[in-house]
N, C-alpha and C positions, 0 to 999 in steps of 0.2 A: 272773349270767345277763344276756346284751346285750339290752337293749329292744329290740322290735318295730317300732319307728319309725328308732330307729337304722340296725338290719339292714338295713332298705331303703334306706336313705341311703347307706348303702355299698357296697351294690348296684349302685344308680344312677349313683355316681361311677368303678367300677370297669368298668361298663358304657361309660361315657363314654369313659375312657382308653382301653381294648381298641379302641372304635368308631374314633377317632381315628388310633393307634396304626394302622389296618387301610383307610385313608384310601390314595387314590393318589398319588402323585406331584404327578398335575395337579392333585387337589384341596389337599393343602396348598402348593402356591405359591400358592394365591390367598388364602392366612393374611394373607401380609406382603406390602404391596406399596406404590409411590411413585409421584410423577408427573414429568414433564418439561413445559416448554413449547414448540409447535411453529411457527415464523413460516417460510414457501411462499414463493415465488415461482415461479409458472409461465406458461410459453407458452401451456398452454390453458384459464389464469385470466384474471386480468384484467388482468396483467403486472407488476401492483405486489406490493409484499410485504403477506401476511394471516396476522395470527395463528389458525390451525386448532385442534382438539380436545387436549388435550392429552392424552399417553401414559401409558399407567402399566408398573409396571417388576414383575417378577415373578423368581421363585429362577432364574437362570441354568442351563442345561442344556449338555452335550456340544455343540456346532455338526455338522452333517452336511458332506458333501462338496461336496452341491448346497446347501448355503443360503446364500447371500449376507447376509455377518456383518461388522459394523463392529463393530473392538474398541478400548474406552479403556480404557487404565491412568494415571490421573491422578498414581500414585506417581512413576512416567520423566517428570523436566521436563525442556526442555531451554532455546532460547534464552529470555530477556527482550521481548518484543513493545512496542518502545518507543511505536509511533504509526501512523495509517494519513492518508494526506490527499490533497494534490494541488495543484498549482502553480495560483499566481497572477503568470497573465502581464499585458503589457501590453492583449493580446487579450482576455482574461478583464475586463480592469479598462474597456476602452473600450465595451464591451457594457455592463457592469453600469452603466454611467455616462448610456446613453441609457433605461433605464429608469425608471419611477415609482417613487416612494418605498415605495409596497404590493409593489411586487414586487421590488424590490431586499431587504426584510423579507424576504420569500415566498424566496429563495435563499438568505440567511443563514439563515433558521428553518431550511431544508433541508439544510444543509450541517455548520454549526457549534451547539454544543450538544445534549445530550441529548435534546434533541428531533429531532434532524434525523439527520444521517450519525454526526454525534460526532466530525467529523471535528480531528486531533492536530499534523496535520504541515503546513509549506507551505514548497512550494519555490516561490523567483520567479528572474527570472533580474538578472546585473548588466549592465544599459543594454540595448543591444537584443536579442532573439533573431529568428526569422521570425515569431514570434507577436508581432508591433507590425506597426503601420501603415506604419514608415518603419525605415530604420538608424539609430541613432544613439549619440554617447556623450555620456559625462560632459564632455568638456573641448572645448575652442575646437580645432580645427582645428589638430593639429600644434602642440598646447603640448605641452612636453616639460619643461615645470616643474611642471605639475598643477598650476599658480595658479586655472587657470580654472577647476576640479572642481567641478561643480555638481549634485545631483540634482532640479534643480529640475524637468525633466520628468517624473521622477515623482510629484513631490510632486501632479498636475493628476489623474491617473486611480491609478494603482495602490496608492500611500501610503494614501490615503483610505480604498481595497478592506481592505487588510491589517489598517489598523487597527482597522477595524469585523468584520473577522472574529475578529483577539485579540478585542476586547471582548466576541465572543458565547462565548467556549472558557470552561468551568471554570477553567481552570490554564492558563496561559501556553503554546500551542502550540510546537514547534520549526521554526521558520523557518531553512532553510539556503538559500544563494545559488551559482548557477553563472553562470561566463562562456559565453560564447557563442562572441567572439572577442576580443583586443584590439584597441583602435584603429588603422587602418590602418597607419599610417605606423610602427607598432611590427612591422610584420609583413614576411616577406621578398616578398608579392607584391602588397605598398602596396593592399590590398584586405579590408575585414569579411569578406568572401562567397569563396567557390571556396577553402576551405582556405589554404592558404598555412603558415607558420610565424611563432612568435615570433622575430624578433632577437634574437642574442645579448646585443646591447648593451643592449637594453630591457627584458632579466629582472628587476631591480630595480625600474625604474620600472614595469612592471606588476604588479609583486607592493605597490611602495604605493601602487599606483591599488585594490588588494585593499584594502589598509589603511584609504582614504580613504572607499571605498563602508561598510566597515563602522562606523566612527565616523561617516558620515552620516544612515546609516540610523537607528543607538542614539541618535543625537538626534530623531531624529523619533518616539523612544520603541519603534521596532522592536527589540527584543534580535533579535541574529545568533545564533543556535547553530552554525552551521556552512557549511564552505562545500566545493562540488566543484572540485578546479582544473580541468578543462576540460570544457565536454559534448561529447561523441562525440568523442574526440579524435583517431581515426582514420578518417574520414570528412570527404571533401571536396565539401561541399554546395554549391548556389547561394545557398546564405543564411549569412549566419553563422557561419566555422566557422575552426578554426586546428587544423593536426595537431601533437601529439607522437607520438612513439614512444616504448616504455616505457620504456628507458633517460634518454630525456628529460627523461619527466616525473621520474624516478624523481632525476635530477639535479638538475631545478628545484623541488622540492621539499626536497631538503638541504641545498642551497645559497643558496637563495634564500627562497621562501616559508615553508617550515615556522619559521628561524631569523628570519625579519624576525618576523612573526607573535608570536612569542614575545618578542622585544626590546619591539614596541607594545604588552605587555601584555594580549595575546590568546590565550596560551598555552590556555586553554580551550575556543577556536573549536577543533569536532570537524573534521580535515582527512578526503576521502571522493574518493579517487583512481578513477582511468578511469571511471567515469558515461558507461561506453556499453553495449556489447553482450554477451550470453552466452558469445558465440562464441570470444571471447580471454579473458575474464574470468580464467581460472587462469594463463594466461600471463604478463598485465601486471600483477596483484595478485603473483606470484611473484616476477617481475622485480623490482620495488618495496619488497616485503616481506620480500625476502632481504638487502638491505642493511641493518644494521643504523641507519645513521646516517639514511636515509630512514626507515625504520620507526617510529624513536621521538614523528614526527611523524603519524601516520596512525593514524586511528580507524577509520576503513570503506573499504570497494572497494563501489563504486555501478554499478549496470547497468541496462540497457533490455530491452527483449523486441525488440527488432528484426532480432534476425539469424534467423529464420524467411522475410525478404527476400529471400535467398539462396536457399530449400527446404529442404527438411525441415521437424523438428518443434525445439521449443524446446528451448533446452540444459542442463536444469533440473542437470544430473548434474555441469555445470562449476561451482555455485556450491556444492554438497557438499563436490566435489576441495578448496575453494578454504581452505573453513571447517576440513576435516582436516588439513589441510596449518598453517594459522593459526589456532588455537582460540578464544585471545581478538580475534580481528579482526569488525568487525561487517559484517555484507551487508546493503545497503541499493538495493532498487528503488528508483529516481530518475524513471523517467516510462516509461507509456506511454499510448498512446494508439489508436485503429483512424483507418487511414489511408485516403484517398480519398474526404472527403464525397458522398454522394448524399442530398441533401433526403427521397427517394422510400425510403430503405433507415434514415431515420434512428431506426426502432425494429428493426431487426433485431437477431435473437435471436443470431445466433453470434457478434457483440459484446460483448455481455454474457458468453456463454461466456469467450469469451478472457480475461474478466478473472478469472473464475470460477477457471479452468482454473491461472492466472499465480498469483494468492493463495494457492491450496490450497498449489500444489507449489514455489513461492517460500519460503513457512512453511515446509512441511515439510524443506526443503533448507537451512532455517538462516539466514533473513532477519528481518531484526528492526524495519526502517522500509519501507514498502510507501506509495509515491506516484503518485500517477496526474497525467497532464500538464493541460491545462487544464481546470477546473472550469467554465468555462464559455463558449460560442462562440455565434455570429449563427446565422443562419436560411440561411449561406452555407457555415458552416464555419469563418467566419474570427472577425476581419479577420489578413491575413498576406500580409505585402507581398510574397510569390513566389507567391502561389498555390497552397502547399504543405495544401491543406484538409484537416479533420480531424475526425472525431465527437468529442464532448465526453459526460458522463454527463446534462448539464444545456443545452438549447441555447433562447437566447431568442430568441423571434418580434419583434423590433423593433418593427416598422410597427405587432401587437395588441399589444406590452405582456404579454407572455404568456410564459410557462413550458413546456418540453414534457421531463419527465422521462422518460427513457427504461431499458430493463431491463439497464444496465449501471449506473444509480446504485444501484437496488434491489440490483443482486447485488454492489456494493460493502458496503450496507448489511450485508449477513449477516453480517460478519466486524466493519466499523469501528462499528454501534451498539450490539454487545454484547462488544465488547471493553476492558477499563478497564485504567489505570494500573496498571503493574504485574504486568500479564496473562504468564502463560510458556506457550509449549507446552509441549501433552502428549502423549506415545504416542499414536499413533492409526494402525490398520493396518486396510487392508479384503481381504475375502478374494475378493472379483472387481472382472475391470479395468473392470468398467460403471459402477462409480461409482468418483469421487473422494472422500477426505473428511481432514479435518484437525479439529485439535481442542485446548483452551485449558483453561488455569485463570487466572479472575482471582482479585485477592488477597482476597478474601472466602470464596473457595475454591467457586465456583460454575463447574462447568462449560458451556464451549461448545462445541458440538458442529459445523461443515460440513460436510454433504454434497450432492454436484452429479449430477444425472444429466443427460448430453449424448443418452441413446439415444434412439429414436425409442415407444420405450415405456415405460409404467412399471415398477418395479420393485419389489417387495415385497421388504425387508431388516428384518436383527435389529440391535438393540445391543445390545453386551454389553460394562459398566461393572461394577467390583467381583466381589460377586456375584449381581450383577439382570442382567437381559435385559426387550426391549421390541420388539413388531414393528410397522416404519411402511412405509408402502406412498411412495414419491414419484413425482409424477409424471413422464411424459415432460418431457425441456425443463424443468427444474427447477434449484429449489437450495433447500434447508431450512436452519433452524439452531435447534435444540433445547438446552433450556439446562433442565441440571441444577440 
């Protein structure tokens, strides 16, 4: 016979399970459930980045037709996300250099290091670009021996910058280098500025004026990781600038530079062809990357956001063509920037989008180094000896000694402070075109999550990772980054 104390015991447990068992939907997903964390940045915050509440994640259900659903599958990785940063020009370096010592701190805390951007990558240019005060190069005036090659200009402002920027990075940042133009008298319209071309006869000697800038610099303790052979190669500026055509470059790189390169022992410097615009970007990487004996030289095809100059919208769809075409080839944004300083416009919000906008779908289309143009400019825009002014993410007040961080360094931040070495995307698809989003694994195996809303409202969305779901509302004028 069963005891009387027992019989209720089994009662009560049998009770328990049926009760259970007889539970809804909604109530047992609230069994098991996780958290994320959520850092904002909005237009009608306070325009800086703020860590918010954080989410919790609940059994994932069917998505409806109307719900706007951002989906990750962290299993689909695709490229390697080597670095995010931003050039240090001579601009950048004459600014930093009128500063106090607390605030030249206050930009590096800001910038470099876990504490700041985290920022990975810097590009600088070699000798002058329009971001310097003046033109100038490395050698005397029509030496045609390079005896006189000297980087002793920059040893005064921008050497200084760099190296205090390595010393704030974890790990050895990647530092790559672009020309701007060769030295006049190398060129066929005896002029730095208004385009022109390289001489035939000075292909060599401007490829070991390449050579000399790099073994200049590694003495000054700067490691070169890389270098672009020309900026905007197609584009005939008032500042700075030499054209190739793709065939050109495509020749001056197998004939000349890739092979010299390798002879001084450089075979490692990553070579990162046309460093212009979206708009040709499948053209001239094709041109280039069909020839076998070019090719074996060439690590990446580098591009700008500028051809939106023209009209229309950006060409995001020509750096996909570019990637399926070349699998192992890497894409590398090289610079941008928003153009036409206004003092009076210098926190405008659709700035910050644009870069919002550029990263998401940069990432998503298979770019793997994302660098933004100068990290930091005066209270003018400059200094840049055409006049060509520019917003910066970071712009100092001179005269106060002061900092004015504006909502394009914050919406850099979503992406370059929680992205680490080693980071790859992941799947990430959203099911309406009002928001944008992308999304990471670093190698700890922690996801990160972007999403941008450009509407004029907010928007309430799901994510749906594995098999959880979480519902976060963002606001108008925003960008989130949630990290699993």
């Amino acid at each position: 016979m069963i005891n009387r104390g027992v019989l209720i015991g089994i009662t009560l447990i049998a009770s328990f399970l049926l009760s259970s068992c007889g539970k809804t939907k909604k109530e047992q997903r609230v069994v098991e459930k996780s958290t994320a964390s959520v850092f904002e940045t909005s237009k009608g915050g306070n325009g800086e980045m703020n860590k918010i509440d954080n989410i919790s994640f609940y059994d994932k259900k069917q998505p409806y037709e109307n719900e706007v659903t951002v989906f990750v599958d962290p299993s689909l990785e695709y490229q390697e996300i080597r670095g995010i940063g931003g050039a240090i020009t001579d601009a950048s370096a004459e600014v930093y250099d009128q500063l106090s010592k607390e605030t030249q701190k206050q930009l590096m805390d800001a910038y470099y290091g876990e504490g700041g951007l985290n920022y990975t990558i810097i590009r600088t240019p070699i000798h002058s670009s329009d971001f310097s005060s003046s033109s100038f190069t490395y050698l005397a005036d029509g030496d045609t021996t390079l005896q006189s090659f000297s980087i002793d200009h920059d040893r005064r402002y921008r050497i200084p910058m760099i190296k205090e920027a390595i010393s704030r990075c974890e790990d050895t940042p990647i530092v790559y280098a672009s020309p701007w133009s060769p030295p006049a008298f190398m060129k066929t319209n005896n002029d730095m500025l208004h385009g022109g071309s390289l001489k035939p006869e000075y292909a060599q000697m401007w490829v070991d004026y390449f050579v000399k800038f790099i073994e200049s610099y590694e003495a000054e303790g700067i490691p070169i990781w890389g270098l672009t052979v020309q900026n905007e190669p197609m584009a005939i500026q008032r500042w700075e600038s030499c054209i190739y055509t793709a065939s050109q470059e495509r020749d001056f790189i197998k004939n000349h530079l890739g092979p010299t390169l390798h002879e001084a022992g450089y075979k490692d410097k990553k070579l990162i062809v046309w460093d212009h615009n979206r708009d040709l970007l499948f053209q001239r990487g094709n041109t280039i990357l069909s020839d076998p004996e070019a090719r074996k030289y060439v690590w990446g095809v580098g591009f700008h956001w500028y051809e939106i100059w023209a009209g229309g919208k950006p060409m995001f769809q020509n750096e996909r063509a570019l990637k399926e075409a070349y699998k192992d080839i890497h894409l590398v944004f090289t610079e941008g920037c928003n153009e036409g300083f206004e003092f009076d416009h210098i926190r405008r919000w659709s700035n910050a989008e644009r870069y919002g906008e550029s990263m998401i779908q940069d990432f998503n289309h298979g770019t793997t180094i994302w660098t933004d143009w100068n990290i930091l400019l005066n209270e003018f825009g400059g200094p840049n000896h055409v006049h060509n002014l520019c917003f910066a993410p970071v712009h100092a007040m001179t005269e106060k000694d002061s900092l004015i961080f504006t909502p394009t360094y914050y919406y850099i931040g979503h992406f370059s402070k929680f992205i680490s070495k080693g980071t790859r995307r992941v799947s990430c698809s959203v099911s309406r075109s009002t928001l944008q989003a992308t999304s990471f694994k670093n190698s700890d195996g922690e996801i990160v999550l972007v999403v941008m809303n450009k509407e004029e409202d907010p928007i309430r969305y799901k994510i749906q990772i594995g098999g959880k779901e979480s519902i976060v509302t963002i606001p108008a004028h925003a960008m989130q980054t949630i990290i699993f």
